[in-house]
C-alpha positions in Angstrom: 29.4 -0.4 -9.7 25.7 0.5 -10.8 23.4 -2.4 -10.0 22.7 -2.8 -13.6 25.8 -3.8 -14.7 26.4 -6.7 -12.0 23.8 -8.7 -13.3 24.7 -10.9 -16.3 22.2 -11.8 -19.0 19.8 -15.1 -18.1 20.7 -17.5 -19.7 17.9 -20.8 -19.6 19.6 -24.7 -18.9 19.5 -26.9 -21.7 17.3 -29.8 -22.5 18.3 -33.1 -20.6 15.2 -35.3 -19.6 17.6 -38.0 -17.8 17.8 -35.5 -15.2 16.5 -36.0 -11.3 16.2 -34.2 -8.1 19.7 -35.4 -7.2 21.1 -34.2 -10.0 19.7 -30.3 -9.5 20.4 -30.8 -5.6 24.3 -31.6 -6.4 24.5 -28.9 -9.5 27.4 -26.8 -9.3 26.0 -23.5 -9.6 23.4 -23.9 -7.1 26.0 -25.5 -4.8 28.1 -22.4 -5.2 24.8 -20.1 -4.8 24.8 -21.6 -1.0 28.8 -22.2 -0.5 29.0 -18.5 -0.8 25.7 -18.1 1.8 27.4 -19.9 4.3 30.8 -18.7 4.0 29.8 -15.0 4.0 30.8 -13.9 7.6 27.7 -11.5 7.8 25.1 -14.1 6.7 22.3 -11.3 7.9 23.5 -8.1 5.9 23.1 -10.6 2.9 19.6 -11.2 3.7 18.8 -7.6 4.5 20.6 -6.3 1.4 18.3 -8.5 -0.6 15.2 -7.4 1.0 15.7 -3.6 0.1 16.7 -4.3 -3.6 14.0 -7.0 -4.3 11.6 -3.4 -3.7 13.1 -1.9 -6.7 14.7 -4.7 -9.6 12.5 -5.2 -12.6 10.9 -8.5 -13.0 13.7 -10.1 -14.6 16.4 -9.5 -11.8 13.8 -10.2 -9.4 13.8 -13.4 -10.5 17.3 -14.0 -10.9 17.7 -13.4 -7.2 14.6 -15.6 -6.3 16.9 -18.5 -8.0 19.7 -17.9 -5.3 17.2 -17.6 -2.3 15.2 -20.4 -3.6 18.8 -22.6 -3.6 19.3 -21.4 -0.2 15.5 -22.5 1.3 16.1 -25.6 -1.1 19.4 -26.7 0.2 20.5 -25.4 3.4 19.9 -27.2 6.5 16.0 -27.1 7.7 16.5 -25.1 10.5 18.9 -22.7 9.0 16.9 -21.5 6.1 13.9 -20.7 8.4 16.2 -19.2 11.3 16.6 -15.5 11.8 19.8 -14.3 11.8 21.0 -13.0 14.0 22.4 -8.7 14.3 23.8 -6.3 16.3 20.3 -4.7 15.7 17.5 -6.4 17.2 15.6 -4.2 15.0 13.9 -7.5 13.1 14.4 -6.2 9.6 16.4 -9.1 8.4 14.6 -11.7 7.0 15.1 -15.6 7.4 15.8 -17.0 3.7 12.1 -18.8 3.6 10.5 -15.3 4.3 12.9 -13.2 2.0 11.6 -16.4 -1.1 8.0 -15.3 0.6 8.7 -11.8 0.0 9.8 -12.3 -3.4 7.5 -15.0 -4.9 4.8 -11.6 -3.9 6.4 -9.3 -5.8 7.0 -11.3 -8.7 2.9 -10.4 -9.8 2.8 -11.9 -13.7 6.2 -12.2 -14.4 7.1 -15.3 -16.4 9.0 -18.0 -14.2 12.2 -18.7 -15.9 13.5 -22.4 -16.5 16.2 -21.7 -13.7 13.6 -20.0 -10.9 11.1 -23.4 -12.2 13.4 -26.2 -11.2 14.8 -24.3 -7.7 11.3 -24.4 -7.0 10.4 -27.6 -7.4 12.9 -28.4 -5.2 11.2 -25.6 -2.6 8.2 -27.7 -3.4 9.6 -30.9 -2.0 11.6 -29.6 1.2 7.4 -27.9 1.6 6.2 -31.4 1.3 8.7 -32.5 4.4 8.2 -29.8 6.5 4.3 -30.4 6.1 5.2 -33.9 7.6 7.6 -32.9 10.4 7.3 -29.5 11.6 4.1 -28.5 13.6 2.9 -25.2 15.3 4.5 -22.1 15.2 7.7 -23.4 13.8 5.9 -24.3 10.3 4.5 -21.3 10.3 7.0 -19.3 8.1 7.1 -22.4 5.9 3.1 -22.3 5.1 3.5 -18.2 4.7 6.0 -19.9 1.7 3.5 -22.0 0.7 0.9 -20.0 -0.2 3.0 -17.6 -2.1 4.1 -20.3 -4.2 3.2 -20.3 -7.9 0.2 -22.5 -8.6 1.9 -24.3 -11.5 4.7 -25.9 -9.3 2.1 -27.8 -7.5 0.0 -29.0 -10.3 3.0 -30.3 -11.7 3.8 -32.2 -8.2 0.6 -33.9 -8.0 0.2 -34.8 -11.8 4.3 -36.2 -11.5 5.0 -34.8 -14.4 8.9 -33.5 -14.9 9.0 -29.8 -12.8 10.8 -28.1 -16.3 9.4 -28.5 -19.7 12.0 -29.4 -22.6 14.1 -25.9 -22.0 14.4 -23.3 -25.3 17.2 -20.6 -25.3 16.0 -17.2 -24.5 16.7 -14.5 -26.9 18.7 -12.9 -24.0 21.3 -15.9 -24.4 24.7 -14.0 -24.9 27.3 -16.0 -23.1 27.9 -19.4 -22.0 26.8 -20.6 -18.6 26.6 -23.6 -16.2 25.2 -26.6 -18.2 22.4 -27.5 -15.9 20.4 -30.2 -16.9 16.2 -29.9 -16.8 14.8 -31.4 -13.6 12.6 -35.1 -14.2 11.8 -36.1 -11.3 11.5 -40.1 -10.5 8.8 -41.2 -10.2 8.0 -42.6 -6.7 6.5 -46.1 -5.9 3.8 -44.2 -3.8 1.9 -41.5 -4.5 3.6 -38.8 -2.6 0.8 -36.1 -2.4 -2.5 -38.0 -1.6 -5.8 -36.7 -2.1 -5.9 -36.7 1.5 -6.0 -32.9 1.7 -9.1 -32.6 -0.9 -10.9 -35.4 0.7 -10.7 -34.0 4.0 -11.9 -30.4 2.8 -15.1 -32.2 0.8 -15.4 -33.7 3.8 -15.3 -30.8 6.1 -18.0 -28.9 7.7 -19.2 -27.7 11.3 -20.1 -30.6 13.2 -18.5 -32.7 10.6 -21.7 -34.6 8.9 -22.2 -35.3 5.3 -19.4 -34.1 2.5 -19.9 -30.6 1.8 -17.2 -28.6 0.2 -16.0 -25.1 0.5 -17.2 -22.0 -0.8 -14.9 -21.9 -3.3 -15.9 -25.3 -3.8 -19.3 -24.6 -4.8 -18.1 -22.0 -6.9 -16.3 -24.1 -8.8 -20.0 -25.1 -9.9 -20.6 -23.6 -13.0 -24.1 -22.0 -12.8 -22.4 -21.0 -9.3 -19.6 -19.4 -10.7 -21.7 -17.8 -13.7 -23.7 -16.0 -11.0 -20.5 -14.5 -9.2 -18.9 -13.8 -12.6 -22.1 -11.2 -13.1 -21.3 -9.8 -9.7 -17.7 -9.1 -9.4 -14.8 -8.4 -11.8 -13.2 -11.5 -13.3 -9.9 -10.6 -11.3 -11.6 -10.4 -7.8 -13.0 -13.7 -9.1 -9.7 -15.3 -9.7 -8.2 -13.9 -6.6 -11.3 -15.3 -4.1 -11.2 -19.0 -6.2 -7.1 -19.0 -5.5 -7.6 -18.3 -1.9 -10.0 -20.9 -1.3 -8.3 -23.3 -3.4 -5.4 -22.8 -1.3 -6.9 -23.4 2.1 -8.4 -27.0 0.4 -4.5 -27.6 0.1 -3.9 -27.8 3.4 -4.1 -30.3 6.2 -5.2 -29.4 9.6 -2.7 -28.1 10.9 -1.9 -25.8 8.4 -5.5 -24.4 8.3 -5.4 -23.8 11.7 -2.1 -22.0 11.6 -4.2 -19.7 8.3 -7.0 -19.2 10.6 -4.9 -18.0 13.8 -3.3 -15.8 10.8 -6.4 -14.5 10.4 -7.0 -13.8 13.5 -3.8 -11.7 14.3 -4.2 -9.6 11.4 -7.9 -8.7 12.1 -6.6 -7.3 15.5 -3.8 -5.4 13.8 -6.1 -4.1 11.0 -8.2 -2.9 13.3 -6.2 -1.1 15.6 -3.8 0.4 13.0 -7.8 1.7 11.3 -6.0 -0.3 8.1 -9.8 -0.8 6.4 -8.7 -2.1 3.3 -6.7 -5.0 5.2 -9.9 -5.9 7.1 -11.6 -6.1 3.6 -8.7 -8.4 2.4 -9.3 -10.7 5.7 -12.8 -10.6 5.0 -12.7 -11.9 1.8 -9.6 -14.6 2.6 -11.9 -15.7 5.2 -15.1 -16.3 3.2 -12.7 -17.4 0.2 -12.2 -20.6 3.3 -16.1 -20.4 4.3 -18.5 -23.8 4.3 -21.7 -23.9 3.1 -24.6 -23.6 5.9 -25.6 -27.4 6.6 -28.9 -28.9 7.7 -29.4 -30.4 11.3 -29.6 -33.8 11.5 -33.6 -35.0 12.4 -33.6 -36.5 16.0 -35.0 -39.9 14.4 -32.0 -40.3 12.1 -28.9 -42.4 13.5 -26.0 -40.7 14.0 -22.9 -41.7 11.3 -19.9 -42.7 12.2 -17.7 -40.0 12.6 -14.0 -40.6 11.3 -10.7 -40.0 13.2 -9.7 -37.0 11.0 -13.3 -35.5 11.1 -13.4 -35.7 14.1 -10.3 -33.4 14.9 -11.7 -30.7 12.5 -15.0 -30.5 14.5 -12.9 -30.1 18.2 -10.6 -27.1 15.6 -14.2 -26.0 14.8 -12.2 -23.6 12.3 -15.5 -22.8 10.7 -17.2 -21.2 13.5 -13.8 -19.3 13.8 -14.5 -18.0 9.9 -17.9 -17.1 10.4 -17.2 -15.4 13.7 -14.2 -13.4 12.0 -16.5 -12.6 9.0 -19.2 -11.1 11.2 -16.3 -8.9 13.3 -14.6 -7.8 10.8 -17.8 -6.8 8.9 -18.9 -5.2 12.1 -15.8 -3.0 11.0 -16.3 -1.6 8.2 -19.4 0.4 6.8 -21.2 -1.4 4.4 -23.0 1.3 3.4 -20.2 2.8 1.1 -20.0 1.5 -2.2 -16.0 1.4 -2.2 -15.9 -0.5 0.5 -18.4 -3.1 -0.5 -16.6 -3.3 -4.1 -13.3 -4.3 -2.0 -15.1 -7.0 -0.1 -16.4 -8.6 -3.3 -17.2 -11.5 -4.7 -16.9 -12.3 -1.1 -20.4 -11.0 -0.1 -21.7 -12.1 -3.4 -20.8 -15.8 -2.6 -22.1 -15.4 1.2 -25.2 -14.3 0.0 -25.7 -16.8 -2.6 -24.7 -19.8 0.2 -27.7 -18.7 2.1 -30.3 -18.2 -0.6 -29.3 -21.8 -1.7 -29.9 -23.2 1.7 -33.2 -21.6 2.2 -34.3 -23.0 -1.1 -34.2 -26.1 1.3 -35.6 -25.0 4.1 -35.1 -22.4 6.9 -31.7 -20.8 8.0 -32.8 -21.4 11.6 -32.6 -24.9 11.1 -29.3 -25.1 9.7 -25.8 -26.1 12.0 -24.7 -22.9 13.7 -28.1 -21.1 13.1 -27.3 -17.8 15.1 -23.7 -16.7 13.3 -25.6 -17.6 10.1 -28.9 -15.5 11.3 -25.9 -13.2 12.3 -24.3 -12.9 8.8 -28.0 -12.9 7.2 -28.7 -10.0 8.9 -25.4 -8.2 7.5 -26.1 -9.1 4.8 -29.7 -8.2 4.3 -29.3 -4.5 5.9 -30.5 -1.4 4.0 -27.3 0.1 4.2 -25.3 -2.6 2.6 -28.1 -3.3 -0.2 -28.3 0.4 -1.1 -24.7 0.3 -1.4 -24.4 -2.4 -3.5 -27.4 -1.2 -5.4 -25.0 2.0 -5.9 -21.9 0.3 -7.0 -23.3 -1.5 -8.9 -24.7 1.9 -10.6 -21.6 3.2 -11.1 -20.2 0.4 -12.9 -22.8 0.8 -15.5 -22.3 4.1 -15.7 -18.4 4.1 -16.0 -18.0 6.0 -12.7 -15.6 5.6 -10.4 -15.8 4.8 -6.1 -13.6 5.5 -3.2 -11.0 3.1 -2.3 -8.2 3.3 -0.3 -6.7 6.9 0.4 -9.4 8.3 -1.2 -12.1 7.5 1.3 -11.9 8.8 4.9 -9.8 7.9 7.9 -9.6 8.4 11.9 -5.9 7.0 11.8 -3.5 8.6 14.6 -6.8 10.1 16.4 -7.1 12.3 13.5 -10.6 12.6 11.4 -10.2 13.6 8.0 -13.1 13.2 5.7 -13.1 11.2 1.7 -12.2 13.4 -1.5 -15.8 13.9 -2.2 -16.7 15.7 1.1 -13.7 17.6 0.6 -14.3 19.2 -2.7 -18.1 20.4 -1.2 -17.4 23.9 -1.4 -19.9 24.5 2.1 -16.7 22.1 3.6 -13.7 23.7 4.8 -10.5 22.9 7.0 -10.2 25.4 9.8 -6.9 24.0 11.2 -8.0 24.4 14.5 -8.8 20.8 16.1 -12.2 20.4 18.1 -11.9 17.2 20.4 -14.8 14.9 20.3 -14.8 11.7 22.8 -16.3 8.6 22.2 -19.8 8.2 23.6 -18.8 4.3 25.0 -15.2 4.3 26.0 -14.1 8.3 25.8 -11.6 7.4 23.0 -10.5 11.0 21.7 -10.8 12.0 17.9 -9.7 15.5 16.5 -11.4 17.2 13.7 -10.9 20.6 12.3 -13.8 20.3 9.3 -16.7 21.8 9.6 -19.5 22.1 7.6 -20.9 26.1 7.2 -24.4 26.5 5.6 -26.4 29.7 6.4 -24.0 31.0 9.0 -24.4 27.8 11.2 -21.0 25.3 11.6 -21.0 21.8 11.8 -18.0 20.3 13.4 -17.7 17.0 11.2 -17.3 13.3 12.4 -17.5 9.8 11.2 -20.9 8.5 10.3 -19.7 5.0 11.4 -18.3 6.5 14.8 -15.7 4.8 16.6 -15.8 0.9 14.9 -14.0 -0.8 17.5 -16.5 -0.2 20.4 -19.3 0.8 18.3 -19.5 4.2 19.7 -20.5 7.6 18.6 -18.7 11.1 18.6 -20.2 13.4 20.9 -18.8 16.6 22.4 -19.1 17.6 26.3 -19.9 20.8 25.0 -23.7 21.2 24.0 -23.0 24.7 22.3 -20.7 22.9 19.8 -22.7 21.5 17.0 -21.1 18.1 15.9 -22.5 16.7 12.6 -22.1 13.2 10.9 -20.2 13.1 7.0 -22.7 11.9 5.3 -22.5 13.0 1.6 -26.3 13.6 1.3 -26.7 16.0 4.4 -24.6 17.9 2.6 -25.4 18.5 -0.8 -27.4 21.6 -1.0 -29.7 22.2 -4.0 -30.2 26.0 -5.8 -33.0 26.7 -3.4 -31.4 26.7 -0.2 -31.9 23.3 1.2 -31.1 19.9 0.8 -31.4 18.8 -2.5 -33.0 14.8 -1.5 -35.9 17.2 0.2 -36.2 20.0 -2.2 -39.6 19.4 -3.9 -38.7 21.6 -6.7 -35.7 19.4 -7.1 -37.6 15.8 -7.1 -35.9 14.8 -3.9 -34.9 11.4 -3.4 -37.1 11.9 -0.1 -40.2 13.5 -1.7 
């Protein structure tokens, strides 16, 4: 039967403000969503079967499936909805049911959260709020993967206690009778059951734990703050950085620790699979988390009692973790192309401003940390990186467009292949014979077959940035075989023969 035609028409529950959790947890169609989980005698081809189709349903089915998962993460026993099932193939494609809702919640981009989807996860939400109190380590860490992929809305709506589904319309799609499910109102409990703790603890947070000092979201939640970054990035990037860092203030130690060690991993991965647009997203997850610089205390002031909790966040040190990751993965990427600086936005934008505003206080060698914020500084501040941005920022007034992604150039599988623009030089040319070059610090092998021809002499071309990961250039052991670096400007000839930044005739950028 074609996929369209098993799915029937959504059809939203009806009004009913008596409802509570209990009521939603016992309802017979979510009941029956995990009844048939359990009884299915291949509980894994059920997940896997899921996971393909979620890649190819419009948003409405996608949803309609999220409401069955979500029942499953809601309802099933806590170590079965985060278990991996287990397969004749260890081949690890099949999901656990928290990392299929994970998967899905992702996808789901703008779509509208139906009534249904809303109060399945608000019960998510609560089973999140248990985990976060009973599971620690690597066992929570599928659950906190959940967490941050949950919609924003569900947990204002936990904190403020107010009902998790709104009085409930009927959708125009309503064409045949379904379960009467009442709308979830949840009780409301004698004790506040999210405490501030959480946003206390991150105002309070900082590297060797003094004063409160927030976040650098935080600060941009300032609004001359976030006025400034508005000016510098585009209102999406914006949104994107403030979620980030608003959900790392959500979390409690432990689950900031388990983000950071994320981090971590994926940095290594990023770097070894040459993925440069996921070291960009690190980059910017990681200053999304990133502290303000803070003064040293003067050797004449008494020290200040240090709380418990603070006091656990200065042994994590999860800052200097940030800023060390920030400065690697940096140390990554070249900062002197424009597409890759407008990928790592606002985030550079807010690092900058972090450090102008301390210096208006005094100087960045006196602050906690000085030498990774000396360190960053000096990313910062390079010639490369400001011409860069100076050039993006060109070509957004202009209306032109920059290299991202598989437009810009690669060394992935040991294979150079220059950006679109060097490409469509008509001096550059694929002779698809490969010339070897090794690594001038650790002999790593690359293979390029584009050369650059200008006046009978060929140039055997090579990554400007040479080989990131040891900081390396390309050299060949043969001295007869020219090898030349991509940069755009070596090669763009002018009418008169020679390069056009040096033709005086021309007005050379370098005249």
């Amino acid at each position: 039967m074609p996929l369209e035609k098993r799915w029937r028409p959504v059809v939203a529950p009806p009004s009913n403000e008596e409802a509570t959790v209990g009521d939603w947890k016992s309802h017979p169609r979510l009941q029956k969503h995990v009844q048939r989980f359990l009884d299915s005698p291949d509980p894994g081809k059920v997940l896997s079967r899921y996971s393909t189709q979620t890649q190819n349903l419009n948003p409405e089915k996608l949803l309609r499936i999220a409401v069955n998962v979500g029942a499953w993460v809601a309802l099933l026993p806590l170590e079965q909805a985060a278990a991996l099932p287990p397969s004749e193939e260890e081949d690890g494609s099949r999901p656990s049911p928290v990392q299929l809702l994970a998967q899905i919640l992702l996808l789901r981009g703008r779509a509208k959260i139906s009534d249904w989807l809303q109060g399945v996860l608000h019960l998510v939400a609560l089973r999140l709020q248990d985990v976060r109190r009973d599971l620690q380590g690597q066992v929570a860490r599928p659950w906190m993967e959940l967490k941050r992929s949950m919609p924003k809305a569900i947990w204002r709506e936990l904190r403020s206690q107010r009902p998790s589904i709104p009085t409930c319309g009927k959708f125009e799609e309503q064409q045949e009778p379904a379960d009467r499910v009442p709308c979830l109102k949840r009780k409301p409990p004698p004790e506040q059951t999210e405490p501030d703790g959480p946003r206390a603890a991150a105002e309070a947070e900082s590297d060797m734990v003094q004063q409160s000092g927030g976040l650098a979201f935080e600060v941009a939640l300032a609004s001359d703050f976030h006025l400034e970054i508005s000016k510098l990035s585009e209102e999406k990037a914006v949104r994107r950085f403030h979620r980030d860092g608003t959900a790392f203030s959500n979390c409690n130690l432990e689950e900031r620790t388990l983000h950071v060690d994320s981090l971590e991993e994926r940095l290594v991965k990023g770097v070894s699979s040459e993925s440069w647009d996921q070291v960009c997203s690190l980059v910017r997850e990681a200053a999304a988390a990133l502290a303000a610089p803070r003064q040293k205390a003067a050797s004449n002031e008494a020290a200040a009692p240090m709380p418990k909790d603070a006091q656990e966040r200065l042994q994590a040190n999860l800052q200097g973790r940030l800023r060390k990751l920030i400065c690697k993965g940096l140390g990554y990427l070249d900062l002197s192309d424009a597409g890759t600086v407008s990928q790592l936005e606002p985030a550079l934008s807010v690092m900058k401003l972090l450090i102008e505003r301390f210096k208006i206080q005094g100087q960045l060698e006196l602050a906690r940390a000085a030498k990774q914020w000396l360190r960053l500084q000096g990313i910062l501040s390079a010639e490369a990186t400001t011409q860069a941005e100076a050039k993006l920022e060109s070509c957004r007034s202009e209306g032109q467009n920059y290299l991202t992604g598989e437009d810009r150039g690669s060394s992935k599988g040991g294979v150079y292949s220059p950006n679109v623009k060097i490409k469509s030089n008509p001096l550059v040319r694929n002779t698809g014979q490969d010339i070897i070059v090794n690594c001038s610090k650790c002999g790593l092998e690359l293979r390029s077959s584009w050369v650059f021809e200008h006046r009978g002499k060929v140039t055997t071309l090579v990554p400007a940035n040479g080989h990131l990961t040891c900081g390396g250039k390309y050299v060949h052991t043969d001295a007869k075989i020219s090898v030349g670096l991509d940069f755009v400007s070596n090669m763009n000839m002018c009418i008169h023969g020679g390069l056009a930044k040096q033709c005086v005739k021309c007005g050379g950028s370098q005249i």
